[in-house]
C-alpha positions in Angstrom: 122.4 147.6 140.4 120.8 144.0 139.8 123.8 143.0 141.9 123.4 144.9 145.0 119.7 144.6 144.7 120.5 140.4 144.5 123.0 140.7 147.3 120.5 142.8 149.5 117.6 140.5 149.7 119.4 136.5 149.2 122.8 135.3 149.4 125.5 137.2 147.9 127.2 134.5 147.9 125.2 132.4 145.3 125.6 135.0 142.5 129.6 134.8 142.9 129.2 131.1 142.4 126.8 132.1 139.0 129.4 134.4 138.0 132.5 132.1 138.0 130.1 129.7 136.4 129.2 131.6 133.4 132.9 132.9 133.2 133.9 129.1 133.4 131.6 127.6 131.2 129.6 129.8 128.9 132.2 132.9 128.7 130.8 134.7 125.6 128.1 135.3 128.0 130.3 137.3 130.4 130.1 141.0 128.9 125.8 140.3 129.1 126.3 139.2 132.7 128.0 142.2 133.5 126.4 144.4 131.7 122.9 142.9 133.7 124.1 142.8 137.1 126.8 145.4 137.7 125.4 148.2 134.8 122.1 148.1 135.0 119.1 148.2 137.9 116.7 146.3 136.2 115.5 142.3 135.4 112.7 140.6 133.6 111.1 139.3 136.5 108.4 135.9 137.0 110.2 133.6 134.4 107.3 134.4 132.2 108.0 134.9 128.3 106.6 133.8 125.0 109.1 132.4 122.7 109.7 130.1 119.6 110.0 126.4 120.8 114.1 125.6 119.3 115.2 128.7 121.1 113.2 127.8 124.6 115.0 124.7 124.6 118.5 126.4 124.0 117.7 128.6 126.5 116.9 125.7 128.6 120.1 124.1 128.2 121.7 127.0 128.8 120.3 127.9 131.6 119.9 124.5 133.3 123.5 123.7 132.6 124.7 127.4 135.0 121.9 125.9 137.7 122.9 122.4 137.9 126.1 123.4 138.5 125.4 125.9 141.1 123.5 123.6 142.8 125.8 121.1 143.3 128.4 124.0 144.8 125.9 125.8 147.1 124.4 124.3 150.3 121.0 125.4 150.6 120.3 123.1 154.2 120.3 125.9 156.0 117.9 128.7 154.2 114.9 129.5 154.7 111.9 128.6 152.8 112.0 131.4 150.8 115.6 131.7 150.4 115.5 127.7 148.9 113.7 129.3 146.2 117.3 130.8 144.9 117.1 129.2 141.7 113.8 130.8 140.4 115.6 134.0 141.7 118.6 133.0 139.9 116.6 132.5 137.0 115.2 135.6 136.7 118.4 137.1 136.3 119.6 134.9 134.0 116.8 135.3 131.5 117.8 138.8 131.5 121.7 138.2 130.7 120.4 136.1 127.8 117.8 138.5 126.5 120.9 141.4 126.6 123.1 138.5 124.8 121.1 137.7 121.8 119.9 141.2 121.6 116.0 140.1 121.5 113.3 142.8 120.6 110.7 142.5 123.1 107.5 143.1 123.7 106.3 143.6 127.1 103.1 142.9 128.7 101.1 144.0 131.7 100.2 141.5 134.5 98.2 141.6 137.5 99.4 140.3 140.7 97.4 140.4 144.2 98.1 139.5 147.7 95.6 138.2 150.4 95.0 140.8 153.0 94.5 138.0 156.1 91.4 140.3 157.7 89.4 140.1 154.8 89.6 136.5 153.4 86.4 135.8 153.0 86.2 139.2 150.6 85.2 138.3 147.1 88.0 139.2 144.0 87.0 142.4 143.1 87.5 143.5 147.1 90.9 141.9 147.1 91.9 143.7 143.6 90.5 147.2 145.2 93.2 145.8 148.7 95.4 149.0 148.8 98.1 146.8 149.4 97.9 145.1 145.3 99.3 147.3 143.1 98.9 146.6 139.0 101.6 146.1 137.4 102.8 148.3 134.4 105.2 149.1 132.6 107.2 150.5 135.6 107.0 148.4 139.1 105.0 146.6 141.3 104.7 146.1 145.2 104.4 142.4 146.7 103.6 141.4 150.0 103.2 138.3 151.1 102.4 137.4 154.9 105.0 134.5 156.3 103.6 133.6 160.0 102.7 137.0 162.3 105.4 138.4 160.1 104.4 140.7 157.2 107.1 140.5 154.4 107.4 143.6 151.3 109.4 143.0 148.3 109.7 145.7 145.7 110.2 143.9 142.3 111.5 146.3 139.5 111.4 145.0 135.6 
């Protein structure tokens, strides 16, 4: 599920704080965020979308309204780099419980992302698009991996 996948790479104690949250403060939203994290085993990922301009900015204020109150419950002093970017993970997440919520037709669109392979930096773009390790994305998954010191780090990312 979106859960267990959440709880297996950050904190699963962040999305208990989103939960109570959205149960707290926005609780027509609470059959979508169920529905999103414990019945399903996918998210719209990358915070990317294309959308009329009055509902970005309720989304906004829906959104921002869960975050800034989850940030001022969880202590992020001790994460890591990456793990201080919960909100954008958050936020992925969330995007989905609001797409399920006001039942949006969508229309989704392929995206290309590509990693630097450290031995071959100095490779021009098309090397480092033909990298076995950059995979194009489509309308299934897509394989990240990012290097973080000596330490090679792999995410699988499923829409």
């Amino acid at each position: 599920s979106v859960a267990s996948g959440y709880e297996h790479a950050h904190y699963s104690s962040d999305l208990r704080v989103i939960h109570e949250i959205v149960r707290n403060n926005y609780p027509e939203f609470l059959n979508a965020f169920n529905d999103v994290f414990l019945g399903s085993n996918y998210f719209y990922d990358c915070n990317m979308f294309i959308m009329p301009w009055n509902e970005f900015d309720d989304y906004c204020k829906w959104l921002f309204g869960i975050l800034f109150k989850a940030e001022k419950i969880i202590d992020i002093e001790k994460y890591d780099s990456y793990q201080k970017r919960i909100y954008g993970f958050l936020a992925e997440r969330l995007w989905t419980v609001w797409v399920k919520y006001k039942q949006y037709s969508l229309k989704n669109l392929n995206y290309y992302v590509y990693t630097e392979n450290p031995k071959k930096i100095d490779e021009g773009l098309v090397a480092r698009l033909n990298n076995k390790k950059m995979r194009i994305k489509d309308n299934f998954a897509f394989f990240l991996s990012k290097v973080r010191g000596n330490k090679q780090e792999r995410y699988w990312t499923v829409p």
